[in-house]
Each structure stands twice: as C-alpha cells, then as structure tokens.
FITORSE-715761 format. One line per field, with one value per residue (C-alpha): residue number from 1; x, y, z. Coordinates in nm, 2 decimals. Layout:
n: (NUM | ...)
u: (X | ...)
v: (Y | ...)
w: (Z | ...)
END
This chain:
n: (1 | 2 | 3 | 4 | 5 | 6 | 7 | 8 | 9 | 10 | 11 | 12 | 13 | 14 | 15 | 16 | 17 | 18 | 19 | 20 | 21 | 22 | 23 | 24 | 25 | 26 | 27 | 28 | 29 | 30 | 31 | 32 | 33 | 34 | 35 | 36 | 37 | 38 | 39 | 40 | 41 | 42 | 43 | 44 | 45 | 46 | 47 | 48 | 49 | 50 | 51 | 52 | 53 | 54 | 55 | 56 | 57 | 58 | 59 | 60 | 61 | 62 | 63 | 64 | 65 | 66 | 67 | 68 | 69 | 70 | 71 | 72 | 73 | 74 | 75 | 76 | 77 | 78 | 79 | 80 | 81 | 82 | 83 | 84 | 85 | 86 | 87 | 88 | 89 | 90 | 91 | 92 | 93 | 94 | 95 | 96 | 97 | 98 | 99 | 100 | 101 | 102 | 103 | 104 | 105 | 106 | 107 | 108 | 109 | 110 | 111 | 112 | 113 | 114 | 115 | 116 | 117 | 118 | 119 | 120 | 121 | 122 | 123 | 124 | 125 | 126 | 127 | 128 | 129 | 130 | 131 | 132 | 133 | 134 | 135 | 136 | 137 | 138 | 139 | 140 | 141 | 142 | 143 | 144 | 145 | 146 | 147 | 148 | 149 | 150 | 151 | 152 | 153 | 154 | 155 | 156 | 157 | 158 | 159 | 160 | 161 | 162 | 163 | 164 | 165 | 166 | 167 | 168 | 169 | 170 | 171 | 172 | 173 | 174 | 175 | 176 | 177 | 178 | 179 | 180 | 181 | 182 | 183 | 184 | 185 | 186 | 187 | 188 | 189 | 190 | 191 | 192 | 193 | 194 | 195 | 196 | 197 | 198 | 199 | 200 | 201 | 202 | 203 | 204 | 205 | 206 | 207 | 208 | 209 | 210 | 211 | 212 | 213 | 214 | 215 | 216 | 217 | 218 | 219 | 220 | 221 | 222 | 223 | 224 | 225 | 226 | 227 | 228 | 229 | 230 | 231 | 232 | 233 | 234 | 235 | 236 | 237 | 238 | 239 | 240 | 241 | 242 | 243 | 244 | 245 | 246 | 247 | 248 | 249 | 250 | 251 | 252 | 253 | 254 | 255 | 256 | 257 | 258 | 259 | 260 | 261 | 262 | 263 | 264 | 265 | 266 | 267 | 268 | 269 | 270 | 271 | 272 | 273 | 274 | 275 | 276 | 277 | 278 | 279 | 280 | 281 | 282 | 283 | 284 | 285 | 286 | 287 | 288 | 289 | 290 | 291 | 292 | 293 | 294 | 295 | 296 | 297 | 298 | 299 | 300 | 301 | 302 | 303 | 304 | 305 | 306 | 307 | 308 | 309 | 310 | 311 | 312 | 313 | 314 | 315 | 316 | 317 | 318 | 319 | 320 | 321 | 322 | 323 | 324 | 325 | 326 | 327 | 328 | 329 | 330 | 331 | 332 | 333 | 334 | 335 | 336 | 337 | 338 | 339 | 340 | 341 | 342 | 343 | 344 | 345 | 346 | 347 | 348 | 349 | 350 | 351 | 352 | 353 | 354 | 355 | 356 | 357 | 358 | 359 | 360 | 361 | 362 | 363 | 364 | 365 | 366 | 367 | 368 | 369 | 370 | 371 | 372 | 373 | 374 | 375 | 376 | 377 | 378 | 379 | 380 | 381 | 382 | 383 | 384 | 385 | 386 | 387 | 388 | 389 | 390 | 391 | 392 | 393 | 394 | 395 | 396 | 397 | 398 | 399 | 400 | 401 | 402 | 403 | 404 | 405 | 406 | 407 | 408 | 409 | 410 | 411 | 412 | 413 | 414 | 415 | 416 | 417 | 418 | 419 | 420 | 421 | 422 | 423 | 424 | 425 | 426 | 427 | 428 | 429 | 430 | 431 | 432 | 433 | 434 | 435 | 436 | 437 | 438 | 439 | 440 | 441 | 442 | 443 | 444 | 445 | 446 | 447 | 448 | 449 | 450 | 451 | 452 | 453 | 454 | 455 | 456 | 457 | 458 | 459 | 460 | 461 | 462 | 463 | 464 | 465 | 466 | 467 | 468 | 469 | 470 | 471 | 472 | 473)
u: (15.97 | 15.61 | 15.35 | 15.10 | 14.85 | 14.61 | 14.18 | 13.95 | 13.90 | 14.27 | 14.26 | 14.28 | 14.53 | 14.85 | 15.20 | 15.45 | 15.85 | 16.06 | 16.49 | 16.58 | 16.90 | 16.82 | 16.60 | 16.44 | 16.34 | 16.25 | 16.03 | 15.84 | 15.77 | 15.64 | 15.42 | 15.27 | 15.24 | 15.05 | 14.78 | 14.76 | 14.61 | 14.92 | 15.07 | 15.46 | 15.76 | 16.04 | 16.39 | 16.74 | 17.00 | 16.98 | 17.03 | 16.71 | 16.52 | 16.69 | 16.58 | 16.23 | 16.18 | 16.16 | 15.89 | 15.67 | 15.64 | 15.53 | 15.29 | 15.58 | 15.93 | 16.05 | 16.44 | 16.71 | 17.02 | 17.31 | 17.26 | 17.52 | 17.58 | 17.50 | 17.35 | 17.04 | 17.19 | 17.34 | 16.99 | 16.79 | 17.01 | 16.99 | 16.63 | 16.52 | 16.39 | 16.13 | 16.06 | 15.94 | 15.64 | 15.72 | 15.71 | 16.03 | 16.10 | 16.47 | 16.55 | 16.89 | 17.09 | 17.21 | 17.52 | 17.35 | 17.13 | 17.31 | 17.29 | 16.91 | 16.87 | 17.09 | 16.88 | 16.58 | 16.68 | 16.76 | 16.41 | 16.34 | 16.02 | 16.14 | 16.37 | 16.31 | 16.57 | 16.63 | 16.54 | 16.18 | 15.83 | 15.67 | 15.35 | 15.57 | 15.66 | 15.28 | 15.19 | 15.43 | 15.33 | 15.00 | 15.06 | 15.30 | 15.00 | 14.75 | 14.93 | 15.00 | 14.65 | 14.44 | 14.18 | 13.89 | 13.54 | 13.27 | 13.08 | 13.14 | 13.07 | 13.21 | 13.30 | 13.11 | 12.72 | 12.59 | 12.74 | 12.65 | 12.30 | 12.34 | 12.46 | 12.16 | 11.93 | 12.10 | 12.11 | 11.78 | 11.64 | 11.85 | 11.69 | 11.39 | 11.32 | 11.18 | 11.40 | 11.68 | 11.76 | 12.10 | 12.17 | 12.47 | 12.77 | 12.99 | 13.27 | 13.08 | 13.07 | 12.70 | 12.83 | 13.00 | 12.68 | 12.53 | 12.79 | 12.76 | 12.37 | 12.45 | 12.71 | 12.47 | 12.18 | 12.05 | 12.14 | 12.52 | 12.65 | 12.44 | 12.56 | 12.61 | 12.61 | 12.68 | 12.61 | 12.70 | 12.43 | 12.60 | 12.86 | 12.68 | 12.65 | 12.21 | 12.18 | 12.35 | 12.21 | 11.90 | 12.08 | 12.34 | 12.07 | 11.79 | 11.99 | 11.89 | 11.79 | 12.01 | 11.92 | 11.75 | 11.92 | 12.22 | 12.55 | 12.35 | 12.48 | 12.40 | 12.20 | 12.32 | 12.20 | 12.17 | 12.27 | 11.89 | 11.93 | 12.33 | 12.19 | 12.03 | 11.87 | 12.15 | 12.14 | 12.08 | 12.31 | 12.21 | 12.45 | 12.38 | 12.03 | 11.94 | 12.11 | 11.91 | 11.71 | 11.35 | 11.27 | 11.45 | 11.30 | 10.97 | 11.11 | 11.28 | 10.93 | 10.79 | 11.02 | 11.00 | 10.66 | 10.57 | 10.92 | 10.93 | 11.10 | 11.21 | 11.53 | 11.54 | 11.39 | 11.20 | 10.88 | 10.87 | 10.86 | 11.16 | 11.13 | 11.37 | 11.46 | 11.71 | 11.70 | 11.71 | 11.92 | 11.96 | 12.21 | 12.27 | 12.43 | 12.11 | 11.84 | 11.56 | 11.27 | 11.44 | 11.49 | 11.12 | 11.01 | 11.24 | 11.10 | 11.40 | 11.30 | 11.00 | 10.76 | 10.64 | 11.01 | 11.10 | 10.77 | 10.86 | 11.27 | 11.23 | 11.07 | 11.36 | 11.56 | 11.95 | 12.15 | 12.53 | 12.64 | 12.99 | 13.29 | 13.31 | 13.00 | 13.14 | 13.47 | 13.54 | 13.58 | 13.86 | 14.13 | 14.00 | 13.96 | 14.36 | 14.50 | 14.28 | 14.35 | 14.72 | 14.72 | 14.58 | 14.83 | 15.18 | 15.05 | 14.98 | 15.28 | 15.50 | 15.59 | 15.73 | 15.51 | 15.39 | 15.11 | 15.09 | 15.29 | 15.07 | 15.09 | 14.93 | 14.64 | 14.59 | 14.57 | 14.32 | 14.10 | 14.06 | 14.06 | 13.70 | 13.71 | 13.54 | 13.60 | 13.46 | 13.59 | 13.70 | 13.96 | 14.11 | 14.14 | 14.32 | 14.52 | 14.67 | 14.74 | 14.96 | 15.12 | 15.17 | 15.32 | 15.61 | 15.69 | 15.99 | 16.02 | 15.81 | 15.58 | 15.36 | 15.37 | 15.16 | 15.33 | 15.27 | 14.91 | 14.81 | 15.09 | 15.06 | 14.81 | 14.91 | 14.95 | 14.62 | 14.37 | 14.27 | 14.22 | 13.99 | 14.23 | 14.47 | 14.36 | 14.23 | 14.47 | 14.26 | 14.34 | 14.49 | 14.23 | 14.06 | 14.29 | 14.38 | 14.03 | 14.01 | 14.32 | 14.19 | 13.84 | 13.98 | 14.21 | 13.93 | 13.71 | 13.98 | 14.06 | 13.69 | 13.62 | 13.98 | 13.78 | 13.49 | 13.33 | 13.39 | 13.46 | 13.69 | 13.92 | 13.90 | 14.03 | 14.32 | 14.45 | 14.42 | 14.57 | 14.28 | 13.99 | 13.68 | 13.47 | 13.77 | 13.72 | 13.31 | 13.36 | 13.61 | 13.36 | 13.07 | 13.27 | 13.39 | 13.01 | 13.10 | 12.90 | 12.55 | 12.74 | 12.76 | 13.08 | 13.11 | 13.34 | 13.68 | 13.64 | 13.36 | 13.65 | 13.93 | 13.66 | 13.67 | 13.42 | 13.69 | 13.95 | 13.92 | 14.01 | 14.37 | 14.56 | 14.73 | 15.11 | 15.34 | 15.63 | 15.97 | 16.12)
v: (25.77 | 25.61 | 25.75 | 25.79 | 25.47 | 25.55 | 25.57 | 25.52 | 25.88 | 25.96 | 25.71 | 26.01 | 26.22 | 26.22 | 26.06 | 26.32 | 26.26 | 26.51 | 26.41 | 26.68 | 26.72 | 27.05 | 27.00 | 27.32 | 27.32 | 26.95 | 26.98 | 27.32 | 27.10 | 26.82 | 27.03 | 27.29 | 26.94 | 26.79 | 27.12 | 27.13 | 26.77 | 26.55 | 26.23 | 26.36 | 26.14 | 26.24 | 26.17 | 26.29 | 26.11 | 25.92 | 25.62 | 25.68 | 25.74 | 25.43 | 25.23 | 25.37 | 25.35 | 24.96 | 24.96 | 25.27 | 25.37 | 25.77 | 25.97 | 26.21 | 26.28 | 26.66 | 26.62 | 26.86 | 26.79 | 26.80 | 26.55 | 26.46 | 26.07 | 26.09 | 26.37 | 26.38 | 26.28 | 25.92 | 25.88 | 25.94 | 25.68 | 25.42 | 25.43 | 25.50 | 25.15 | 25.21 | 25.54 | 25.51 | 25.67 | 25.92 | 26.27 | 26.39 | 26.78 | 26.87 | 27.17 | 27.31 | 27.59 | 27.85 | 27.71 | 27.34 | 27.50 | 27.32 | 26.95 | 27.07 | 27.08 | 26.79 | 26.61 | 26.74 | 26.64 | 26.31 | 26.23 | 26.43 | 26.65 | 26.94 | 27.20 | 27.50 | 27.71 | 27.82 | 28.00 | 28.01 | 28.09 | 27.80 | 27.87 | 27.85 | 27.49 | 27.37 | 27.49 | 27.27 | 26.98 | 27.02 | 27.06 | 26.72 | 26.53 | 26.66 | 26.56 | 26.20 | 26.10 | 26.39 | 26.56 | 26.32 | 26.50 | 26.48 | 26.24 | 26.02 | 26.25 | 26.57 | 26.82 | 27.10 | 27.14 | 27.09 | 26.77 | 26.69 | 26.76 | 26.55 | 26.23 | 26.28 | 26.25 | 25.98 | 25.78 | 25.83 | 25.68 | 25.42 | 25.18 | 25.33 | 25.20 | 25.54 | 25.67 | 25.93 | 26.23 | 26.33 | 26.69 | 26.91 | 27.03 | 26.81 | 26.74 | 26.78 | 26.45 | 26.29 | 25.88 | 25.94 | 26.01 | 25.74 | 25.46 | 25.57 | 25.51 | 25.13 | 25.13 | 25.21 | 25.04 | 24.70 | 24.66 | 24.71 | 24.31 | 24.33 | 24.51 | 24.86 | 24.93 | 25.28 | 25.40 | 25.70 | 25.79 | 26.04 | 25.81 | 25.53 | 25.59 | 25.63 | 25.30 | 25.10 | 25.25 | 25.07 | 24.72 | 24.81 | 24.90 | 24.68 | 24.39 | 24.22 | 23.86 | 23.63 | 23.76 | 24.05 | 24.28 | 24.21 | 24.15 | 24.02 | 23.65 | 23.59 | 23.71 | 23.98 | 24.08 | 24.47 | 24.65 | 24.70 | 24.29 | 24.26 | 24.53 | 24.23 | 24.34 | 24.62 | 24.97 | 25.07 | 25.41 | 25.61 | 25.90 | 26.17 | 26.04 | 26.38 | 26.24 | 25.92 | 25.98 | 26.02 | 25.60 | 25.50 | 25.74 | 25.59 | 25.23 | 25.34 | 25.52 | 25.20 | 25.01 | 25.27 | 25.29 | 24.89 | 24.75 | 24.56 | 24.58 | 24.40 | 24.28 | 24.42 | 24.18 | 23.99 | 23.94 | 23.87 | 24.09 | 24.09 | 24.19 | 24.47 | 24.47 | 24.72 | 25.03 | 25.34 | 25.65 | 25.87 | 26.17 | 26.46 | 26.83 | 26.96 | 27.18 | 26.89 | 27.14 | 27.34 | 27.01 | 26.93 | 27.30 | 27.24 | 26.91 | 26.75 | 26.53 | 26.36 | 26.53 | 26.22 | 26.06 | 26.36 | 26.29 | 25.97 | 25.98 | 26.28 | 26.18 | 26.20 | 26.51 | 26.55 | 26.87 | 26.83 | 27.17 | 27.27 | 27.26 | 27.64 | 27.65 | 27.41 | 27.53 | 27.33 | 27.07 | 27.16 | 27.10 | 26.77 | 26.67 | 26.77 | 26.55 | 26.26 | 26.26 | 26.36 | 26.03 | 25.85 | 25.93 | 25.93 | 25.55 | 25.45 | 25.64 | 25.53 | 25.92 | 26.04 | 26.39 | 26.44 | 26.73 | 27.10 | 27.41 | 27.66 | 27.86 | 27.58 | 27.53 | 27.95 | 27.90 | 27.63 | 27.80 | 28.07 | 27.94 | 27.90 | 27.54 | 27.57 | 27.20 | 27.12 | 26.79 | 26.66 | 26.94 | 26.92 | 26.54 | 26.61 | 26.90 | 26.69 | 26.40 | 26.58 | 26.77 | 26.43 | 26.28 | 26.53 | 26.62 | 26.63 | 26.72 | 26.63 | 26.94 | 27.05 | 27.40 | 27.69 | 27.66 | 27.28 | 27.28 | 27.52 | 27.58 | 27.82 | 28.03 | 28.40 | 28.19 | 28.22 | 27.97 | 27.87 | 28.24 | 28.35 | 28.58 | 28.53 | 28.33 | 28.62 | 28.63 | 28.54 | 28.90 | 28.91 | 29.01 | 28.72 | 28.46 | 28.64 | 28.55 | 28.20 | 28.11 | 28.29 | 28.18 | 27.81 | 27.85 | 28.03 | 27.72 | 27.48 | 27.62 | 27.59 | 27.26 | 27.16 | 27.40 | 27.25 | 27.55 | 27.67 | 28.05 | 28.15 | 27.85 | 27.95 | 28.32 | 28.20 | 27.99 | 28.22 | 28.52 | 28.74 | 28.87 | 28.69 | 29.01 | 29.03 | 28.65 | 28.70 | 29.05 | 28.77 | 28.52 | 28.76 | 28.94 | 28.56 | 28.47 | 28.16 | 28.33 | 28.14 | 27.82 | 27.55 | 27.40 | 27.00 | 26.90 | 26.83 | 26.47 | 26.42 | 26.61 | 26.34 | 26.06 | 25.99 | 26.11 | 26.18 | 26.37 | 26.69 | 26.58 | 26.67 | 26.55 | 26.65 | 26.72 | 26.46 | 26.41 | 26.41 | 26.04)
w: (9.33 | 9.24 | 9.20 | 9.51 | 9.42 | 9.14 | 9.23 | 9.00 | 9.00 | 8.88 | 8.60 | 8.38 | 8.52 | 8.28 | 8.52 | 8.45 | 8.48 | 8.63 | 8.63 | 8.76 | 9.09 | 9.17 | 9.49 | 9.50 | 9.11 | 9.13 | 9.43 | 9.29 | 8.94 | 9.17 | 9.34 | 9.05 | 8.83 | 9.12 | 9.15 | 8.73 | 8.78 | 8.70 | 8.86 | 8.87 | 8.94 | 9.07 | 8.99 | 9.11 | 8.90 | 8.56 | 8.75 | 8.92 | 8.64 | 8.46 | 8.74 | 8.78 | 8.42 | 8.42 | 8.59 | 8.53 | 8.18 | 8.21 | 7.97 | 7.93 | 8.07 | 8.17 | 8.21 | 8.28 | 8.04 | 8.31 | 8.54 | 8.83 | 8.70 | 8.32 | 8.06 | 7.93 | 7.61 | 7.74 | 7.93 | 7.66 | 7.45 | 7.70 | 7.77 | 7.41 | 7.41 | 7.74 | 7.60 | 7.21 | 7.20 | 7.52 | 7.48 | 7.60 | 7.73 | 7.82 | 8.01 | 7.97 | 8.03 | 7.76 | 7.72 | 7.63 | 7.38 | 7.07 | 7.24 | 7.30 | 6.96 | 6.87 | 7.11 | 6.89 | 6.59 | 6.74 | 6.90 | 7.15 | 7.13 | 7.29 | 7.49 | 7.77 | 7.82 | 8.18 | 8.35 | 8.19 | 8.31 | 8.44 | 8.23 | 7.97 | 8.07 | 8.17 | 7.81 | 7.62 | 7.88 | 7.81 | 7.38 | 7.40 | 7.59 | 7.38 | 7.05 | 7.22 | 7.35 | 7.16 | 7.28 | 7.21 | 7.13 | 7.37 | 7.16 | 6.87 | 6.60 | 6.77 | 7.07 | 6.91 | 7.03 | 6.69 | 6.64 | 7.00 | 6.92 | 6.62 | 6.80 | 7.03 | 6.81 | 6.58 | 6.92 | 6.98 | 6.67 | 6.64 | 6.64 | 6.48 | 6.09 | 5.98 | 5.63 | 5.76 | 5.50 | 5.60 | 5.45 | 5.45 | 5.25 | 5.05 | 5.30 | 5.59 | 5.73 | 5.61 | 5.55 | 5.89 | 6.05 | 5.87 | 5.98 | 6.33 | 6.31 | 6.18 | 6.44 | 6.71 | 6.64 | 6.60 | 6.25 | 6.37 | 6.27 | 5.93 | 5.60 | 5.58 | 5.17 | 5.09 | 4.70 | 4.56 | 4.32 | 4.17 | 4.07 | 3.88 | 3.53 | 3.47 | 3.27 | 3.56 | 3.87 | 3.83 | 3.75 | 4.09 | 4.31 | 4.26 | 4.09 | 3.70 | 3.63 | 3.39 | 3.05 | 3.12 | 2.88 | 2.67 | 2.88 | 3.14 | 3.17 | 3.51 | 3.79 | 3.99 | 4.33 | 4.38 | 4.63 | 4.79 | 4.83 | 4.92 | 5.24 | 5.39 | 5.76 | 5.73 | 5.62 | 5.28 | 5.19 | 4.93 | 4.90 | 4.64 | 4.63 | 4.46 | 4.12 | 4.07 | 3.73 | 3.73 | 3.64 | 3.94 | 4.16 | 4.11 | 4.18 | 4.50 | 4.60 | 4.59 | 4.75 | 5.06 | 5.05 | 5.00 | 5.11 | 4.81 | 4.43 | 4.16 | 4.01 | 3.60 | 3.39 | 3.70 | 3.76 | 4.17 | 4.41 | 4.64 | 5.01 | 5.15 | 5.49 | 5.52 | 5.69 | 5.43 | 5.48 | 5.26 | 5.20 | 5.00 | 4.93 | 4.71 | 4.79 | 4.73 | 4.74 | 4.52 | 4.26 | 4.33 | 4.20 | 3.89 | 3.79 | 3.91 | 4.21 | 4.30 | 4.56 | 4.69 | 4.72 | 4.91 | 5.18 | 5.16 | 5.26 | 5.47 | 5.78 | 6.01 | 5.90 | 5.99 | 5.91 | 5.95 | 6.01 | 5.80 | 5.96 | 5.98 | 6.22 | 6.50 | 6.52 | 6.84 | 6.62 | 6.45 | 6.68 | 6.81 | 6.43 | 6.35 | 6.60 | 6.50 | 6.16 | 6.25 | 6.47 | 6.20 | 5.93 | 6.15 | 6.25 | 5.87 | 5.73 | 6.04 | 6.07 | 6.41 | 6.40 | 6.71 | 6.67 | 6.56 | 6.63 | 6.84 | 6.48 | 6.25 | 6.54 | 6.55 | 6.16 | 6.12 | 6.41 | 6.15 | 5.86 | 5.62 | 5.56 | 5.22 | 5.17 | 5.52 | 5.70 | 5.38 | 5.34 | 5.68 | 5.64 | 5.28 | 5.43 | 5.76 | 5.52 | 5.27 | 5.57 | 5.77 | 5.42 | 5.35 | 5.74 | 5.81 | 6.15 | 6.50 | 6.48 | 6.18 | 6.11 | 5.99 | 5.63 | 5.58 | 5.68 | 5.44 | 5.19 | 4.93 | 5.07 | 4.90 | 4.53 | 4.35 | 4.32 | 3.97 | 3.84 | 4.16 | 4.29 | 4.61 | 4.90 | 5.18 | 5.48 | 5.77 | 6.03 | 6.30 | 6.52 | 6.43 | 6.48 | 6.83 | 6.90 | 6.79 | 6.98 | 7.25 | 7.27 | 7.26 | 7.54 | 7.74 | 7.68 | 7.78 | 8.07 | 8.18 | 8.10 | 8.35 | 8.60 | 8.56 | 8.49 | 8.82 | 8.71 | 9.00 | 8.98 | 8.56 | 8.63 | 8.84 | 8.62 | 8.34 | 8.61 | 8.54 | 8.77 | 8.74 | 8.62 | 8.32 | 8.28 | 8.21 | 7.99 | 7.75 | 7.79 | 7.68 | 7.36 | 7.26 | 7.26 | 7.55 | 7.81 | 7.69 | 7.55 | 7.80 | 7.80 | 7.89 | 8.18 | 8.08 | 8.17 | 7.86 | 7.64 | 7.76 | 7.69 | 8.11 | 8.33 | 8.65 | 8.38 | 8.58 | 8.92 | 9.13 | 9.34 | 9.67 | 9.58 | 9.57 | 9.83 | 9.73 | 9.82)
END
C-alpha cells in the first residue's frame, strides 16, 4: 500500500514499513503509527513488500520474521540492495529469537520479541529514526537556549564591522561561533583566517600576522604576506588572542584602532579590511591587573561581547551533538553504527564534560573507530571510567538519581516539543495526569524554560503535525 499523498505539511513525518500478515496486529501498528505522527505502509506478504519497495524507499521497515511466502531472513537478503541505509526492526516470536539475532549480526538493526508492549516498539522506532536523520538543533549553533541566544545575537551583528571578543572554556565551541559569523554575513565568499596565538612561537607571530618585507631580518628572502593581509575583505581570527606578547599588542591596537599596519621591515602603511574577532579562554581583566594584557586592546576588541557557555550548562545539547558527530564519523570511517544505546545517552546526559564540545567530539570519534557493532554503548563512550586519571584519584560515578533525572527530564522535553507544548496531549502520551506531568516539570526545572516546537528540533517547521490513520489496502 502507498502512502496517503504527502502535503507540504507532512513533509516531515517519518514513512514507516510494517510486513506484517497478521491482520489484526498489522492494522493496530498502522493506526498507533498513524496517531504518533508517522506515514505507515502496509504490507501482507514479502512479495508485497518486494514489490512496493521498488518504488517507495521507507525511512524504516518494522517486519515480522515469519511471513506466509518468504522469511524475513530471504526478504531482507533480496531487498538488501533497496534497503542500505534503512533501519530495519524484526519482530519474532520466542522460538525465532536465534535468527533475530543472526539477522542482527547480519545487518539488521534490531528485534522485538512478541508479544511486547507497543511503547516498547514506538521507543525503538523512534531511537532508529533518531540515529538515522538526528535530531537537528534548533539553530545552527545549538538546541540549548544559551546557544539559541547566542546565534541571535551573532545573527544580528552580522554584518556589523564592530571587533567580536568571543569568550569561553577551551573546548567549548568559540572558532565555531566565529565561522558561523563569516558564514552568515557579508564577508561569507571572502577569507576566513583563523590564528592560534598561542601557537606561534613570539619571534614569528609578528612576521605571520602582519607579514615581513624581503630582507627584513635574516632568513627573510622574500616578501611574505601576513595573515592580517591574506584575510582580505574576510574575517580576521585571532584565537588565543590572550597570548600575543606585549610588542604585538600594541601593533594590533593600532591596526584596530586606525585599520592600518605594517609589514616588518616596511615602511608603508597597509590597509586592513577584515573583520576582527577575537577569542579566548583567559580572564583578560584579570591579565590586564597582572600586567599581562593591554587595557586599551581589551576596550578596543571588546565591544561586542560573546560568552559560549560550557557544554555542561546546555545540556540539551548533548544528545543532538552525539548523533552529529556520530553521523560524521560512521560516514568518514564507512562504519555501519547506527546511534547510541539508551545507556550511553543516560551516561552522557550526566556526565561533567570537563573537556566541553571538544571531548565529546574526541570521545564519539574513538568509540565510532573501534565499534564493532550497530549501537554504541555506555562502556565505549566512556571507557575506563573507575581507572584513575593521571594520579587524581578515580573518576566519580555520576548517581543514579541523577542520571534518572537527565534521562527523564529529556524525555519529558521531547515529548513536549511532539505536543507542541500542548500539556494535556503531553501527559497522555507520557500516561500520566496532567497535575503529575507539571509537579515533573517543576522539580526538573522545565516549568519556566520554553521549549521550541518539535518542528524547529527536526529542522522543519510542520515536523509536529499527524495524520488521520491509514487504511489497510
């Protein structure tokens, strides 16, 4: 069966594929798909589903292992071509539970055994979809409301050529911030040049960043542009701007201040049209009250402030962040992971994130990298965790209580943002009452957090709307 024709308004909704003979079962999955948002298909026999398959190509496939022309087994072989890429969900019966896990092993993504709970089923649906498309953020730089509030106001000045002091933890995500400002603005087809002060040796930086003439100093056999000059009408990065010794601060003050410098060893004064941002993990006042940093440089680069919270304070970012850099990695390693086990997700929910974004990116990599299965565990995300940590004693166990609440605080959050914050339709599906559904709310501090629609988390404004049940061909 096809689907019912697609609106615009259910571009989002995910086209489910239910093989499945039994006609009560397979019209009940139709119909609770249907109300949960989905675009099910329906098919009887393997042939059915062979035949339907060249020509529909579903976000995932729900099939029963017995079917009354072919298993599971011989249809998953012979449409293994249609379906790469397909999350695939057999449900079988206790006797089939060693071909479910053959089947596994194999290529499928997972098995039910019957009789099971259909919330039990909706949950996997919705994990397997999840790890396929991901849950994009509401914005570019994030789902969390810091990072939201962030993006506002990098969008907002844009295209403004007042200097931008990026500040946050190393790790947090600061040259991200600063690429998406290029991206966004004007300046988006000219350079972007990102330095790392810190990582220049002091005797080049001012030779890399404002550029030497032929002869200027010994080695110096040609002319060499800077990076100040290489930026163009682009956006001059200077990351780490903390570490830049006190001779080339006062050569950077002039060039923000007159938007002009010289290469070492010249004589003319060079225009710069770039756009400064700057970036850095140091307390500047502090460096200004040692000595350290220039009072007037720090006037002068600070006019537009940006604080990139650590990943520890925008925890909604987490998840989103997993599965993107966990899409990232299976495509460049050519791994067949699909996503995490509820476990891992529960674990990075509560975890510190010392390292910030940084870490997580490192940590998904090396799990991605030695994986050896479709689902990333607790144990491969964060291996290691009761050894001890270069003498500073063992690795604190995150409690239970508090990853109870992380798991349930996101689940809480993601049901309102599919009920559009409609607070009855949010208690149903969670089967609680709704004056249970606010006391959770209230101890999980969501009550005064606004959450965005589901459609802004999907990346499409119409994510959150259902259709009428489908009818059985």
């Amino acid at each position: 069966m096809l689907p019912p024709e697609r609106s615009k308004d259910a571009d989002a909704a995910a086209v489910v594929a239910v093989i499945e003979d039994d006609p009560i079962m397979g019209e009940a999955l139709v119909d609770r798909l249907a109300i949960e948002g989905h675009r099910p298909l329906w098919w009887s026999t393997g042939g059915e589903a062979l035949s339907g398959l060249a020509t529909v190509r579903p976000d995932l496939v729900v099939c029963d292992i017995r079917l009354p022309d072919m298993s599971g087994e011989d249809l998953l072989l012979a449409a293994a071509a249609r379906l790469r890429g397909v999350p695939v969900l057999f449900m079988t019966g206790f006797a089939d539970i060693g071909q479910a896990v053959r089947l596994v092993k194999a290529g499928a993504d997972d098995y039910l055994t019957k009789p099971f709970p259909i919330a039990d089923l909706l949950a996997r649906i919705e994990r397997l979809l999840r790890a396929r498309r991901g849950a994009a953020p509401t914005g570019a730089l994030g789902a969390s409301a810091p990072m939201r509030r962030v993006e506002r106001l990098l969008r907002r000045v844009a295209d403004v050529d007042s200097t931008l002091l990026i500040t946050g933890e190393s790790g947090a995500g600061k040259e991200v911030a600063a690429r998406f400002v290029h991206q966004v603005s004007r300046r988006a087809q000219a350079p972007f040049m990102a330095v790392n002060c810190a990582a220049v040796p002091a005797e080049l930086i001012d030779s890399e960043l404002f550029g030497h003439e032929k002869g200027a100093f010994t080695g110096a056999h040609a002319l060499h542009r800077g990076y100040a000059e290489r930026a163009g009408g682009g956006i001059l990065f200077l990351d780490e701007v903390a570490e830049l010794p006190p001779p080339v601060q006062a050569k950077l003050l002039r060039l923000v201040q007159e938007r002009v410098f010289f290469r070492v060893g010249g004589e003319t004064a060079l225009p710069c049209t770039a756009r400064l941002v700057c970036a850095t993990n140091a307390d500047l006042e502090a460096r200004v009250r040692d000595g350290r940093f220039r009072q007037d440089l720090l006037y002068r680069i600070n006019v537009i402030p940006v604080v990139i919270a650590p990943l520890r304070e925008r925890r909604d970012d987490i998840l989103p962040l997993l599965l993107a850099y966990l899409r990232h990695y299976a495509d460049s390693f050519g791994s067949p992971v699909h996503g995490f086990t509820p476990e891992a997700e529960a674990r990075a929910l509560a975890h510190g994130w010392p390292g910030s974004v940084r870490e997580l990116r490192n940590r998904v990599e090396r799990a991605v990298a030695l994986a050896d299965g479709a689902w990333i565990g607790a144990d491969a995300l964060f291996p290691g965790e009761a050894e001890t940590e270069a003498g500073s004693g063992p690795v604190p166990w995150p409690p239970l209580a508090a990853v109870r609440d992380a798991v349930e605080r996101e689940h809480i959050a993601a049901t309102l943002r599919q009920s559009e914050g409609q607070m009855a339709r949010a208690a149903d599906l969670l089967g609680v009452g709704r004056t249970t559904l606010w006391e959770k709310m209230r101890r999980l501090g969501l009550a005064a957090e606004p959450l965005a629609p589901l459609g802004a988390v999907s990346g499409n404004p119409n994510a959150a709307t259902a259709l009428a049940p489908a009818s059985r061909p």
